[in-house]
C-alpha positions in Angstrom: 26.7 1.7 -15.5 29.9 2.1 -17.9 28.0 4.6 -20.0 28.7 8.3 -18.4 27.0 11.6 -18.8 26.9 13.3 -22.1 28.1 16.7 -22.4 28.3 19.2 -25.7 31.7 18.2 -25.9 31.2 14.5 -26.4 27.5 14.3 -28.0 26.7 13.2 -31.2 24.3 15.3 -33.0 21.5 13.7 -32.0 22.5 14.2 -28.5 23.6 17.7 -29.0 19.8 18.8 -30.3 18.5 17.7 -27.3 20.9 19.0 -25.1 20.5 22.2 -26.4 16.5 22.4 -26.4 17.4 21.4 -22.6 20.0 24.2 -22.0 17.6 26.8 -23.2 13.7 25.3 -21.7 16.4 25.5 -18.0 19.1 27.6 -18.4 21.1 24.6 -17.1 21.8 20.9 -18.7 20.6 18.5 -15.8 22.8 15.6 -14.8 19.4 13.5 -15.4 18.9 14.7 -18.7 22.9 14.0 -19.5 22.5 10.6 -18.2 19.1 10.0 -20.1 20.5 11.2 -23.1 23.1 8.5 -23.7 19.6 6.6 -25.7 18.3 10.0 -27.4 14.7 8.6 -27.8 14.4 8.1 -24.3 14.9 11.9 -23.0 13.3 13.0 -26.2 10.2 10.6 -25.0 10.6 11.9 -21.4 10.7 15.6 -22.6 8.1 15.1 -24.8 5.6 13.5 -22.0 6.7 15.8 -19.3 5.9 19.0 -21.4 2.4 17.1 -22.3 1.7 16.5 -18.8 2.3 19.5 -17.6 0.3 21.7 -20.9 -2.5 19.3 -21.0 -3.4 17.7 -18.1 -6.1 18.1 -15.7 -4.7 18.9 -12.6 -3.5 22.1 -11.4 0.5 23.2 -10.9 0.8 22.4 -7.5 -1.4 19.3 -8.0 1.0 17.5 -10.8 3.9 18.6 -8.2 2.1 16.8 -5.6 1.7 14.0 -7.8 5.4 13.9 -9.0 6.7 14.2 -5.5 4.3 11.2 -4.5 5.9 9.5 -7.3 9.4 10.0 -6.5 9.1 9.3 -2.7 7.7 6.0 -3.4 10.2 5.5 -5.7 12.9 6.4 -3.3 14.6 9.1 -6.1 16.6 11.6 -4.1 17.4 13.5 -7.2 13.9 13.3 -8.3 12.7 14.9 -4.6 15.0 17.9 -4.8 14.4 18.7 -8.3 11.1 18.7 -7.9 11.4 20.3 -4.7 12.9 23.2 -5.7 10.5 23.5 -8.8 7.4 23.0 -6.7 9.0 26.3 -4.7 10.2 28.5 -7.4 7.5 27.4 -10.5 4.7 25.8 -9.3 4.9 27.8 -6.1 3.3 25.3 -4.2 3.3 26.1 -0.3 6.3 25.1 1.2 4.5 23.7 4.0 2.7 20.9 1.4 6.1 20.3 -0.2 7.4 19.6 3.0 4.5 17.8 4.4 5.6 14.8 1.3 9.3 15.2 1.8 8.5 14.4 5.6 6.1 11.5 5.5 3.7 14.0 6.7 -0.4 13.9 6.2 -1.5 16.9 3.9 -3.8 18.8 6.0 -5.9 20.3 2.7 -8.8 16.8 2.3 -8.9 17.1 -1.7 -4.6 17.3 -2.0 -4.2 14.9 0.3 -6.6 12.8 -1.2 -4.4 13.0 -4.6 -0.9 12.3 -2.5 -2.6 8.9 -1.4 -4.4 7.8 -4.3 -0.8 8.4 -5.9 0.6 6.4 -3.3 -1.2 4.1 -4.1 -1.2 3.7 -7.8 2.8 3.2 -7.4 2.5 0.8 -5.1 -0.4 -1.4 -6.0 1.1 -1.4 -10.0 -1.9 0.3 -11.0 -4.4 -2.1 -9.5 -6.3 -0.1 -7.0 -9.2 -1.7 -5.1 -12.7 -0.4 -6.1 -12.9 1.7 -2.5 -9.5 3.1 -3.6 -10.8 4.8 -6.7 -14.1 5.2 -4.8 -12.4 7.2 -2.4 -10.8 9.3 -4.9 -13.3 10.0 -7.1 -15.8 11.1 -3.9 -12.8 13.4 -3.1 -13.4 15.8 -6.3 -11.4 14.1 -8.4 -13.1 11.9 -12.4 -11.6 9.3 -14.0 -9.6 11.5 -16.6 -7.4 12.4 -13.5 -6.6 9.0 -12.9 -5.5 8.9 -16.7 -3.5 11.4 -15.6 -1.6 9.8 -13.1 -1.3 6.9 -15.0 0.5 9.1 -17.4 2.6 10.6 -14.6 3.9 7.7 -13.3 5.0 6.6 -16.8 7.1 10.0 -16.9 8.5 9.2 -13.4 9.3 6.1 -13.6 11.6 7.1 -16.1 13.3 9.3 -14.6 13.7 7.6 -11.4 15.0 4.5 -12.8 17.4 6.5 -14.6 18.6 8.5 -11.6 18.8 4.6 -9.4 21.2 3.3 -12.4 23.3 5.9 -12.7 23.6 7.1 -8.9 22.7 10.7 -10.4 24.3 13.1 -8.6 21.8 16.4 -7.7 23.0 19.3 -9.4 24.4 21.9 -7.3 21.0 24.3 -8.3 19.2 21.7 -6.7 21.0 21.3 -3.3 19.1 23.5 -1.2 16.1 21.1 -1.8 18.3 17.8 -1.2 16.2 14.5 0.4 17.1 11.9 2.8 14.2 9.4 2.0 12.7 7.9 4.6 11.8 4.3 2.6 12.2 2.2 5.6 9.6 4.0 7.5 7.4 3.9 4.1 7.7 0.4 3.7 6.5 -0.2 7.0 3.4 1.9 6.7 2.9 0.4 3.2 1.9 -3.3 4.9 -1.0 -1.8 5.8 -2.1 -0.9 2.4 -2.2 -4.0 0.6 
């Protein structure tokens, strides 16, 4: 990409009403949002969605971070996975060890979670065409139809961050170091044979 990140100092106004609604919701202007922000109705529709998904959705904290996590692994979005990562520990406070369980290619040991990180799964990579037993299987899990609405709606969000983080290379911000990813995508791919 020739178009770089947007600070305060070289914003339009647009850009600069957005950046600021960023800097105070985090404290912190993400490269992401920087990047995202060169086309102001896309981070305004990403900021917009995200803050729906997370105020009105069905699923618990530490569910949507499951889901979002799902999302980004199969999307192969290291800045996605330590963002999210370090969210997941600090906001969501979702148990390390489930957080790490996804970072790792690990099976969720709690049924009903693990049932979300695989339907998930999934939903990425079948394009949103599961098989009847797939949504059977998720539904018998604890799970209605709204949540898969939900997902649906999650996805959307992610894919566009991580498509934004692939086309600009976006480097993790040093707050989200501590929670970098090495994807393990080869290793996915291979398991995901099996799926289809």
């Amino acid at each position: 990409m020739q178009l770089s990140l947007v600070g305060f100092d070289n914003a339009t106004e647009s850009q600069k009403e957005l950046l600021s609604i960023t800097k105070k919701e985090f404290r912190m202007i993400p490269n992401m949002y920087k990047a995202m922000v060169n086309n102001p109705i896309l981070l305004k529709t990403y900021m917009d969605a995200s803050k729906s998904f997370r105020t009105l959705s069905n699923f618990s904290a530490t569910e949507q971070e499951i889901i979002f996590l799902t999302i980004s692994v199969e999307n192969n979005c290291s800045y996605c996975m330590a963002a999210h990562s370090l969210i997941a520990d600090l906001v969501s406070k979702v148990p390390p060890n489930i957080t790490d369980a996804i970072r790792n290619g690990e099976e969720l040991s709690d049924t009903k979670l693990k049932s979300l990180y695989e339907f998930t799964s999934i939903m990425v990579n079948k394009r949103g065409n599961p098989s009847n037993e797939d949504v059977k299987s998720f539904l018998e899990s604890g799970y209605n139809e709204k949540h898969i609405l939900d997902i649906i709606l999650a996805i959307s969000i992610k894919t566009i961050s991580n498509y934004t983080n692939h086309i600009f290379h976006t480097e993790v911000d040093p707050a989200f170091k501590i929670r970098e990813w090495k994807s393990f995508k080869a290793v996915r791919n291979f398991a995901n044979i099996f799926r289809k």
